[in-house]
N, CA, C and O atoms as a DFTB+ gen file, in Angstrom:
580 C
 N C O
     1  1     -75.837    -105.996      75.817
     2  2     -77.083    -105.380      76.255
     3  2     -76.871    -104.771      77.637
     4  3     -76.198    -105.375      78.472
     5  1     -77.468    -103.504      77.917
     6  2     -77.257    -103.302      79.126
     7  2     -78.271    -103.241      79.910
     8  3     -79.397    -103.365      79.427
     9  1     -78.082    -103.027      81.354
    10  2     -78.353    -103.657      82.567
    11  2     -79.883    -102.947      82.271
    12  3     -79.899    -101.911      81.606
    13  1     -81.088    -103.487      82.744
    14  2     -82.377    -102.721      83.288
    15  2     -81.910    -101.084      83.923
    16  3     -80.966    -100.795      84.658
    17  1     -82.688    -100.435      83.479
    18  2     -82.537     -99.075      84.156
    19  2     -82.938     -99.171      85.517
    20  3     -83.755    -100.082      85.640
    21  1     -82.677     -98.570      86.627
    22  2     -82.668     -99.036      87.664
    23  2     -83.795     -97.164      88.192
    24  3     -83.990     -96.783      89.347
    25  1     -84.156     -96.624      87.224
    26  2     -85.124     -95.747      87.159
    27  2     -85.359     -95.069      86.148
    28  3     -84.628     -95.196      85.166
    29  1     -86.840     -93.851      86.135
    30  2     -87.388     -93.284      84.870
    31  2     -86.508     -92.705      84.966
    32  3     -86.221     -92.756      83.770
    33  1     -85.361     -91.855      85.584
    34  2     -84.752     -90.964      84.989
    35  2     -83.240     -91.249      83.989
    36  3     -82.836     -90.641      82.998
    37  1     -82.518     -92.714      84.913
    38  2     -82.120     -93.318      84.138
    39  2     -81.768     -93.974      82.850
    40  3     -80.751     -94.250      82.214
    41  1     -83.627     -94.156      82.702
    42  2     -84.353     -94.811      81.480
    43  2     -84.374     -93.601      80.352
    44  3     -83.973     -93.823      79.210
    45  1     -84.812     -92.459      80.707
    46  2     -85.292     -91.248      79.828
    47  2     -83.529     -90.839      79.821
    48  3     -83.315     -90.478      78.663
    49  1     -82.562     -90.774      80.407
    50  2     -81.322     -90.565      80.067
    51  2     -80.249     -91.273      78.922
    52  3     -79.369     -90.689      78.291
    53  1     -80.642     -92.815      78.865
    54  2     -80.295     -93.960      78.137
    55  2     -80.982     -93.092      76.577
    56  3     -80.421     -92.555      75.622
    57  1     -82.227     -93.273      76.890
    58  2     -83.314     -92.626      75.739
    59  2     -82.757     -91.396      74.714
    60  3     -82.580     -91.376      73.496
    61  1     -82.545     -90.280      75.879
    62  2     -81.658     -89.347      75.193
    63  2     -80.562     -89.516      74.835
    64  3     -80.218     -88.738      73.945
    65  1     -79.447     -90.596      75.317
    66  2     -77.757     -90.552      74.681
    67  2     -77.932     -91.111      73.319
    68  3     -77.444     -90.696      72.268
    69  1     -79.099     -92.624      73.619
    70  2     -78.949     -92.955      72.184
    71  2     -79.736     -92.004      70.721
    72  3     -79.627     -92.279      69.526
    73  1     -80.379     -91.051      71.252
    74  2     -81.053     -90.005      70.340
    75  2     -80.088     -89.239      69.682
    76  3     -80.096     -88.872      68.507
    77  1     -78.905     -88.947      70.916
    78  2     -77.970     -87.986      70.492
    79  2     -76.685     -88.585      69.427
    80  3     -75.816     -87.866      68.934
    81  1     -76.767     -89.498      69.304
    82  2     -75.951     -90.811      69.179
    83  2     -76.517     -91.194      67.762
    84  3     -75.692     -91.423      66.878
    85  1     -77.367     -91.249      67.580
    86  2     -78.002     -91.653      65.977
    87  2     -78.400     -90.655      65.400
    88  3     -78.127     -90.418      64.223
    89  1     -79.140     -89.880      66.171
    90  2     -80.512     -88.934      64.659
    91  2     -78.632     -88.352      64.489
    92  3     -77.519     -88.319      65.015
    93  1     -79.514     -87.973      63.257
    94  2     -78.828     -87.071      61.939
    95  2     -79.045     -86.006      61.501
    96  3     -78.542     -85.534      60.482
    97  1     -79.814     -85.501      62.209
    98  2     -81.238     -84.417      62.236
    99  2     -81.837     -84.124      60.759
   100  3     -82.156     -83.040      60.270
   101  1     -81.894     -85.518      60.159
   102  2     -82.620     -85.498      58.578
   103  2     -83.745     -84.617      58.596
   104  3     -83.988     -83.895      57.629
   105  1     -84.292     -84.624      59.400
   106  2     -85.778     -84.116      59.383
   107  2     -86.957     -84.914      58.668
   108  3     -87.908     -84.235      58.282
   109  1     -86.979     -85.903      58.514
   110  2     -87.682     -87.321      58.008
   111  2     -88.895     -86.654      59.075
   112  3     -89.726     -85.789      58.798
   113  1     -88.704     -87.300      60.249
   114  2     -89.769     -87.301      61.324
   115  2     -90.562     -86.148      61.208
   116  3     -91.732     -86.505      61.069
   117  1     -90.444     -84.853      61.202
   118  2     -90.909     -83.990      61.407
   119  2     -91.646     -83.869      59.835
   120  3     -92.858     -83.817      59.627
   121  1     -90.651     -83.842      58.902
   122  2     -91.740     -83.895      57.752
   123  2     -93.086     -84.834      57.416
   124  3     -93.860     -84.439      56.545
   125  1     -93.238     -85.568      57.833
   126  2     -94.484     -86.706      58.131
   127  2     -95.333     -86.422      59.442
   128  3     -96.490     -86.839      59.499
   129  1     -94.725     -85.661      60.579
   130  2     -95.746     -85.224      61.121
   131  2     -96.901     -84.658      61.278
   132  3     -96.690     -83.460      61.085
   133  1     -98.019     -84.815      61.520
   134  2     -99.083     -84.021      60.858
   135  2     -99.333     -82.671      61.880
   136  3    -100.188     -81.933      61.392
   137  1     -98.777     -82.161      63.212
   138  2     -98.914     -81.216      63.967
   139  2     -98.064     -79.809      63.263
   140  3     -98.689     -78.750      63.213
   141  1     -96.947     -79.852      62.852
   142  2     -96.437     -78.400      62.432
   143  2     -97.358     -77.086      61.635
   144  3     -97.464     -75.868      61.779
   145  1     -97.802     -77.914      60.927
   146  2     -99.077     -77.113      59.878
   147  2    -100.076     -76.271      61.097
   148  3    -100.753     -75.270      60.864
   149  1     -99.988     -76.788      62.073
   150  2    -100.999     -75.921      62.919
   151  2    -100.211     -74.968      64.041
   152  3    -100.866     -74.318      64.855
   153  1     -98.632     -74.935      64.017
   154  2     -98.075     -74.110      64.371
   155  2     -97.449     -73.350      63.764
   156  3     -96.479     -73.637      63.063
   157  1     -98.159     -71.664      64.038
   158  2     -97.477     -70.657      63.672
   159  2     -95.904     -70.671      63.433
   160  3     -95.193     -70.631      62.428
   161  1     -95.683     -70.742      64.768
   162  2     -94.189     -70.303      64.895
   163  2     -92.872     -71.623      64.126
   164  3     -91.649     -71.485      64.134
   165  1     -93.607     -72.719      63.585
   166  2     -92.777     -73.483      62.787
   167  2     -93.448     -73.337      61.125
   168  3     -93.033     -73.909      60.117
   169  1     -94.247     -72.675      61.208
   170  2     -94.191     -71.928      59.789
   171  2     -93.235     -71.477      59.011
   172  3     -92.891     -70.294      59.014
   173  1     -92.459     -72.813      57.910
   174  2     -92.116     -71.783      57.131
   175  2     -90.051     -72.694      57.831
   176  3     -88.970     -72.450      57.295
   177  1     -90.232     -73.434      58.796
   178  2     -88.885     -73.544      59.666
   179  2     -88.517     -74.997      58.854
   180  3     -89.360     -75.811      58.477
   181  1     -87.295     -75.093      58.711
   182  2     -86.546     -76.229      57.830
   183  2     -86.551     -77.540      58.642
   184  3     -86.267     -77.611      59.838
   185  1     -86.839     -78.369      58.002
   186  2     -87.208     -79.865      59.155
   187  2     -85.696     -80.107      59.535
   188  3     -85.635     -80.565      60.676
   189  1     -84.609     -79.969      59.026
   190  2     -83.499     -80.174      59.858
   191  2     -82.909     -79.189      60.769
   192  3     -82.172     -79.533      61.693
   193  1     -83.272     -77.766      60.485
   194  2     -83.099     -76.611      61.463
   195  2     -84.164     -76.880      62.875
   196  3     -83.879     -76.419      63.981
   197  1     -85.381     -77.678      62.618
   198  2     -86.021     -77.942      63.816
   199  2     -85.782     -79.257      64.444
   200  3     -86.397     -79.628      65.444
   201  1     -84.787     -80.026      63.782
   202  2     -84.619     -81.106      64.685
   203  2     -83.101     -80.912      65.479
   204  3     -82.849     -81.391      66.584
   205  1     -82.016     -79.975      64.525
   206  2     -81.028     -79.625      64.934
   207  2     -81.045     -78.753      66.471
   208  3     -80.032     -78.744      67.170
   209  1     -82.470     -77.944      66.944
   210  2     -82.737     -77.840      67.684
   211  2     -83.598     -78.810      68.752
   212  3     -83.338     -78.701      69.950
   213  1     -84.172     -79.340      68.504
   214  2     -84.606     -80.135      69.472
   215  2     -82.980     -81.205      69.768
   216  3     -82.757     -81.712      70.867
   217  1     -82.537     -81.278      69.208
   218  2     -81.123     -82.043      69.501
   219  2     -80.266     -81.313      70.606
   220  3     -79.501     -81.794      71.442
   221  1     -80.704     -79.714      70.301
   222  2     -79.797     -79.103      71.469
   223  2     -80.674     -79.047      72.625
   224  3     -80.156     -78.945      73.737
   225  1     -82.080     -79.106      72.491
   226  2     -82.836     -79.421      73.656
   227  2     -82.397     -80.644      74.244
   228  3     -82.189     -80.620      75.457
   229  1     -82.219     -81.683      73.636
   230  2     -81.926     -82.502      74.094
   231  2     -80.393     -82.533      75.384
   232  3     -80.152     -83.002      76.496
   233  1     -79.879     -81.921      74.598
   234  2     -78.516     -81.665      75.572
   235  2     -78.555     -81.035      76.571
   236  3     -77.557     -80.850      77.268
   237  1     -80.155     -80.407      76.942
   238  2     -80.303     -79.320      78.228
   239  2     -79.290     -78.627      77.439
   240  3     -78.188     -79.176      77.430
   241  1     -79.420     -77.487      76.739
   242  2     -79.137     -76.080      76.159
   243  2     -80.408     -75.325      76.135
   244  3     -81.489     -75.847      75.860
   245  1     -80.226     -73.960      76.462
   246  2     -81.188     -73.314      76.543
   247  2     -81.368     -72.551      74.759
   248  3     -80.560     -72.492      73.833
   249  1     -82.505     -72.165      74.863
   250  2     -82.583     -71.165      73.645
   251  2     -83.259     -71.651      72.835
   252  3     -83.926     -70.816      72.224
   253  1     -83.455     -73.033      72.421
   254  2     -83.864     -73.532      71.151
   255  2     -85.445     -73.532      70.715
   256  3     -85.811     -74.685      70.485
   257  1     -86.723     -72.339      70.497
   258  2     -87.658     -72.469      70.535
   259  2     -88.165     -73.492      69.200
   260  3     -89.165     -74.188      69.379
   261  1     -87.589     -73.538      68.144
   262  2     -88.010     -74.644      67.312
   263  2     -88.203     -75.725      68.002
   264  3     -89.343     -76.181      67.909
   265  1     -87.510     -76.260      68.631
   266  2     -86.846     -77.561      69.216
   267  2     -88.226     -77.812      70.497
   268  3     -88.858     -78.829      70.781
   269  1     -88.311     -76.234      71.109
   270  2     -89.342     -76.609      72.063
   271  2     -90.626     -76.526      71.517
   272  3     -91.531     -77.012      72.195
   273  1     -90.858     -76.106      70.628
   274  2     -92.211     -76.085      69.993
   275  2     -92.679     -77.413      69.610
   276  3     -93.701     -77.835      70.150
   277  1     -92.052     -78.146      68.726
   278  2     -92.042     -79.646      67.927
   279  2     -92.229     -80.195      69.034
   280  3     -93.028     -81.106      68.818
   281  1     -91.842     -80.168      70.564
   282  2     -91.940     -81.137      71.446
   283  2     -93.360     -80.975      72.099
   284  3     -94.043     -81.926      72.477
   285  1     -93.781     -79.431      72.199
   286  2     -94.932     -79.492      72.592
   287  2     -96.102     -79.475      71.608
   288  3     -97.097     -79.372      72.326
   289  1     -96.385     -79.511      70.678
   290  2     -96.952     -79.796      69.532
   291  2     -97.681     -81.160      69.532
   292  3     -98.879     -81.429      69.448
   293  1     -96.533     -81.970      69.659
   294  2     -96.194     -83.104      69.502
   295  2     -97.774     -84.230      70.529
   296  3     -97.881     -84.063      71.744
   297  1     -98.742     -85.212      69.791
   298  2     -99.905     -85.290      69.684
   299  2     -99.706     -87.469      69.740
   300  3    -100.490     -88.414      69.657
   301  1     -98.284     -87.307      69.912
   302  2     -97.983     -88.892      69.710
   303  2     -98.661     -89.897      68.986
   304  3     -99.130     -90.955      69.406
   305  1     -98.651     -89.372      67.702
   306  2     -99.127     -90.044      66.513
   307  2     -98.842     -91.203      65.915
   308  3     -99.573     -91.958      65.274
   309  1     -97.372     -91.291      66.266
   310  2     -96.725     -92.132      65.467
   311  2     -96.296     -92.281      64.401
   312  3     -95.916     -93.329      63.878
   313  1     -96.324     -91.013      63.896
   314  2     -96.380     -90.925      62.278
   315  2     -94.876     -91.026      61.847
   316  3     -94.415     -91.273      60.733
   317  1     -94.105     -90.717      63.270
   318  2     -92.263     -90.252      62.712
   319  2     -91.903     -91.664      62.984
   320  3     -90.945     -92.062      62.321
   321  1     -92.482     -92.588      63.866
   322  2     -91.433     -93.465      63.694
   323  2     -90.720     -94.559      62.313
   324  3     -89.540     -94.559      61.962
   325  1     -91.808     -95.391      61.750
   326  2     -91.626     -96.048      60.469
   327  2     -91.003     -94.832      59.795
   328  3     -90.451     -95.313      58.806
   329  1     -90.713     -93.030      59.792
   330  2     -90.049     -92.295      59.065
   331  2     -88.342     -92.469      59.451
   332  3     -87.556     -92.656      58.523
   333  1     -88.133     -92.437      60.050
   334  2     -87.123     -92.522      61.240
   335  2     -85.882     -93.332      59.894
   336  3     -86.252     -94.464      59.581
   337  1     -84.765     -92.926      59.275
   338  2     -84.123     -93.901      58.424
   339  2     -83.234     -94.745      59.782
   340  3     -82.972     -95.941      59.649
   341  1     -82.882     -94.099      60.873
   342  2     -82.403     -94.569      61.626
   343  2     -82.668     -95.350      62.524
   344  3     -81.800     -95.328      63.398
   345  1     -83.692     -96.224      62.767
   346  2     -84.374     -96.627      63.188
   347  2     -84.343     -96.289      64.963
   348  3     -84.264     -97.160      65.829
   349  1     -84.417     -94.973      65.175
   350  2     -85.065     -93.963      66.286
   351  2     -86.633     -94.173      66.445
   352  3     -87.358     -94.406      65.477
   353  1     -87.096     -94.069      67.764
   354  2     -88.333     -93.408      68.008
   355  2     -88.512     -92.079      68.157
   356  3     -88.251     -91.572      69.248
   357  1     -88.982     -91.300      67.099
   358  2     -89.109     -89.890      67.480
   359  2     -89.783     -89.358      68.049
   360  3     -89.690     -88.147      68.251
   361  1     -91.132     -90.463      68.710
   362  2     -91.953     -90.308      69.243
   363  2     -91.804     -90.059      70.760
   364  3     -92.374     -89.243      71.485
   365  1     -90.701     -91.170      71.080
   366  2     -90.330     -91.190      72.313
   367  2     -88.509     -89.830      72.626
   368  3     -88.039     -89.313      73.639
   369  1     -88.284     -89.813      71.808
   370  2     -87.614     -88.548      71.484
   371  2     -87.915     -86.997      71.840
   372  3     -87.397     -86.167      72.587
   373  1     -88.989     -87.010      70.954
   374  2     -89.698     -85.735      71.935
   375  2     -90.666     -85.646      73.409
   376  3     -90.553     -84.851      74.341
   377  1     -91.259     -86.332      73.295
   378  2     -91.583     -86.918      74.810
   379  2     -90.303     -86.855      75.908
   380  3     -90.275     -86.008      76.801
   381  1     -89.356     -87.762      75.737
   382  2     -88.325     -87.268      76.741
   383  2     -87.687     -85.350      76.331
   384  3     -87.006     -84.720      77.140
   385  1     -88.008     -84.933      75.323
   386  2     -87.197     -83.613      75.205
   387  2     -88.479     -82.537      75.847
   388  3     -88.145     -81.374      76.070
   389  1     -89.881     -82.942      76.121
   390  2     -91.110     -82.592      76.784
   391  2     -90.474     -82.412      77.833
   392  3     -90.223     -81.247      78.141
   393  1     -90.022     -83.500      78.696
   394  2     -89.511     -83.887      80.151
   395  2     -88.510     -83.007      80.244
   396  3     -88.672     -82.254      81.205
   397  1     -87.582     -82.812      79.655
   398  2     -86.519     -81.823      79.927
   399  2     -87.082     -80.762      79.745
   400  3     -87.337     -80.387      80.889
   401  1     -87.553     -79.814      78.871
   402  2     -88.636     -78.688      79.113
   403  2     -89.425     -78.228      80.603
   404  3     -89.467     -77.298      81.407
   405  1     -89.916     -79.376      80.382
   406  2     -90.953     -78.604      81.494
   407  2     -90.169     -78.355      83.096
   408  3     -90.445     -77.511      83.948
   409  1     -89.039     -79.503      83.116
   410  2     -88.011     -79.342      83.887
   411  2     -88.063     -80.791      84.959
   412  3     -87.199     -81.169      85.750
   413  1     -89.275     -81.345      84.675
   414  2     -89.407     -82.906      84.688
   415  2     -88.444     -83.765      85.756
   416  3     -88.621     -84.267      86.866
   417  1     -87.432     -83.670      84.904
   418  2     -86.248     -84.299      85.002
   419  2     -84.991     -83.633      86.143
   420  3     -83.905     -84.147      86.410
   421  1     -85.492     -82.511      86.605
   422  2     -84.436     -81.520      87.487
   423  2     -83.893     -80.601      86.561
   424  3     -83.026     -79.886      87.065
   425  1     -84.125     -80.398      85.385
   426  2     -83.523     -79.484      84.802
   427  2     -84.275     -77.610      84.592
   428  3     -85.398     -77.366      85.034
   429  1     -83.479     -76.580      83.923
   430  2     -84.334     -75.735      84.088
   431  2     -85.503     -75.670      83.173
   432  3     -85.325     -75.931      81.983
   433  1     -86.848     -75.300      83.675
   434  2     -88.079     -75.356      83.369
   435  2     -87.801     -74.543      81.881
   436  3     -87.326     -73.409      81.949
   437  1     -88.056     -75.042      80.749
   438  2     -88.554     -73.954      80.054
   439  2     -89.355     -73.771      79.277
   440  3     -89.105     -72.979      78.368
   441  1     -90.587     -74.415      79.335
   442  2     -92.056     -74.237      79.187
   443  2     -92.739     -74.760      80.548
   444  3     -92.455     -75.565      81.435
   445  1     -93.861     -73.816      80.220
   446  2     -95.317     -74.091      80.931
   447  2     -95.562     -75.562      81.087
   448  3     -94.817     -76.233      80.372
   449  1     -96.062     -75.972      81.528
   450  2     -97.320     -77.356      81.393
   451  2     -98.446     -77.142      81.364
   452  3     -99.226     -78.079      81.536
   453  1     -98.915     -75.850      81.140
   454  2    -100.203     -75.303      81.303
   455  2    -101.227     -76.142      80.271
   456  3    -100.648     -76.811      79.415
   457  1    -102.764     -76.171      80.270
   458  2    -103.788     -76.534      79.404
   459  2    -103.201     -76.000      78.013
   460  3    -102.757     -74.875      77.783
   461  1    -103.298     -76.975      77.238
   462  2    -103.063     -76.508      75.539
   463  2    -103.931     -76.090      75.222
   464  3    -105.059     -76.493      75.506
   465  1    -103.562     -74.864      74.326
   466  2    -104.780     -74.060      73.675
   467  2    -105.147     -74.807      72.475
   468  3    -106.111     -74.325      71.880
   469  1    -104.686     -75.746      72.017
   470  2    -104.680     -76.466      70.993
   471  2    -104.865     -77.916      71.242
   472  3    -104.076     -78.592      70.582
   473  1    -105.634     -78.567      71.961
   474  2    -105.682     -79.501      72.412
   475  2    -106.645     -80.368      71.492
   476  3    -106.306     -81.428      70.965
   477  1    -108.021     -79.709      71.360
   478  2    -108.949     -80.293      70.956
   479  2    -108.500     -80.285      68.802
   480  3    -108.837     -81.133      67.975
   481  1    -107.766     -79.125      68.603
   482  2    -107.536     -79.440      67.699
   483  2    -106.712     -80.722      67.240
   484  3    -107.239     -81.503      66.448
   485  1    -105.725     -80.900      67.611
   486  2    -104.745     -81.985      67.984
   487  2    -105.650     -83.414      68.084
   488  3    -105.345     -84.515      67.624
   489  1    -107.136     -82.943      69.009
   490  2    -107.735     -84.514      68.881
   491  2    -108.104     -84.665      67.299
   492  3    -107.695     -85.695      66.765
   493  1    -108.651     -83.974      66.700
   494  2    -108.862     -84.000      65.120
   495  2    -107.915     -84.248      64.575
   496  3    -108.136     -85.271      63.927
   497  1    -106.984     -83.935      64.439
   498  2    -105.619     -84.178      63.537
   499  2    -105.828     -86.088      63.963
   500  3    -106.238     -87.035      63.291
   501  1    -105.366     -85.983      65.237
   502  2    -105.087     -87.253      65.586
   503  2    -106.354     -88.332      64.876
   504  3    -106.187     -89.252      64.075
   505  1    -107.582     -87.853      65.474
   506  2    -108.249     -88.758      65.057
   507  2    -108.441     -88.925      63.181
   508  3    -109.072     -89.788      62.571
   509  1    -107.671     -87.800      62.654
   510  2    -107.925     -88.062      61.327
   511  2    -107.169     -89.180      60.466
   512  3    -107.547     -89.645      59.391
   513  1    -105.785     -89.570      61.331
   514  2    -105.043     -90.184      61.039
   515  2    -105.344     -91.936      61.187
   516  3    -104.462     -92.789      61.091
   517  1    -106.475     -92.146      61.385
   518  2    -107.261     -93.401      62.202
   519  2    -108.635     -93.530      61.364
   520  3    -109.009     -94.650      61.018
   521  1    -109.292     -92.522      61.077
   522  2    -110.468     -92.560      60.588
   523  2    -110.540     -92.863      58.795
   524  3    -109.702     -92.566      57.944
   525  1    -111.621     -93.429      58.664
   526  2    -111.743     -93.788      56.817
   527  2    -112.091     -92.776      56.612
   528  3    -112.308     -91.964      57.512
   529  1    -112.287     -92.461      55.023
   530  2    -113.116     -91.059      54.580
   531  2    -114.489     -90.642      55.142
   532  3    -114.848     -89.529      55.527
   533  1    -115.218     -91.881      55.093
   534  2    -116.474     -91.499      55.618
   535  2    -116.654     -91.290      56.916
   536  3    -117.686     -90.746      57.309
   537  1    -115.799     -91.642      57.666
   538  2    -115.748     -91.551      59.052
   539  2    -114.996     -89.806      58.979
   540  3    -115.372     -88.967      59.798
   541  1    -114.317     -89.583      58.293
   542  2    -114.167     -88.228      58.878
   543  2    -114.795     -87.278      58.349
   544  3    -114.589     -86.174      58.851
   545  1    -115.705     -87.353      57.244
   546  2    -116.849     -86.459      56.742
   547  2    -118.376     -86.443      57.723
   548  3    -119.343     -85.687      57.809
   549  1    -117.805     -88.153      58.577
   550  2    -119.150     -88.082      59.857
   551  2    -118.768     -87.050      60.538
   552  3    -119.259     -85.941      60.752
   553  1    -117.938     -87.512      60.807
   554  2    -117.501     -86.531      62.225
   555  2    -117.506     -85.062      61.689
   556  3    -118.303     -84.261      62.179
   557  1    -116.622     -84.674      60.675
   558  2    -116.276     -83.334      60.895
   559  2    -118.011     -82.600      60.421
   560  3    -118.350     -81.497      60.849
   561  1    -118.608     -83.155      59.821
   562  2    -120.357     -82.774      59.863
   563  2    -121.145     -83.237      60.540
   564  3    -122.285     -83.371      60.095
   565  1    -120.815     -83.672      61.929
   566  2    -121.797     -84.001      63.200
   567  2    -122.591     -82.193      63.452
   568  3    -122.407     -81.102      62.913
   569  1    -123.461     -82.687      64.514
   570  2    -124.504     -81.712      64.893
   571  2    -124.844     -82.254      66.166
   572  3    -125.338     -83.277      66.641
   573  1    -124.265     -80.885      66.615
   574  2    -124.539     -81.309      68.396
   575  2    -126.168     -81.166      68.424
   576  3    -126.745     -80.539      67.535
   577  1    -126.998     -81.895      69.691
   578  2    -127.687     -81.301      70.153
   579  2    -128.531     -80.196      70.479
   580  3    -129.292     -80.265      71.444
């Protein structure tokens, strides 16, 4: 076992070797995710062509917009991990590949952190994954005020 990380960047570095180190880039995770369906630009993109990129995100390589999309998408559901054959968190996977993006970590920035335009949708997804039937026929037919 090794030593306590002796910091987050440390910790999120450990995080990434062993990511790079196991996934297989099956695309398990991503197919059980419930966020892609609401992105355009992974319309239509092969769950192992988008994890094969987020893998090179992972390596700090530039270029990979699949790779950065899935990370910002990404609504921490939980849905990839029990997918995971490898027993990875993919959850915490893209989260650290977030951190390398935005440049977090000292690396170069390559997304925004700006307000998601997709935020509130993302709370629906999320909360749909939690809610019974009737609870989400409440909600999605509420009436404001």
């Amino acid at each position: 076992m090794s030593p306590k990380p002796n910091s987050l960047r440390e910790y999120v570095d450990r995080l990434i070797d062993d990511a790079l180190a196991r996934c297989t880039s099956c695309g398990r995770c991503y197919e059980v995710c419930p966020m892609p369906r609401y992105s355009k630009l992974l319309e239509g993109a092969a769950p192992k062509e988008v994890m094969a990129d987020l893998l090179g995100l992972l390596r700090r390589e530039a270029g990979h917009t699949y790779g950065l999309e899935f990370a910002r998408i990404c609504t921490q559901s939980a849905s990839c991990i029990p997918a995971c054959p490898e027993g990875i968190n993919p959850m915490l996977m893209l989260r650290a590949a977030r951190m390398v993006a935005l440049g977090s970590l000292g690396d170069a920035k390559q997304m925004d952190g700006r307000e998601e335009p997709q935020f509130f949708r993302k709370i629906d997804t999320y909360a749909a994954l939690q809610l019974s039937d009737q609870e989400l026929v409440d909600w999605h037919d509420r009436r404001l005020p």
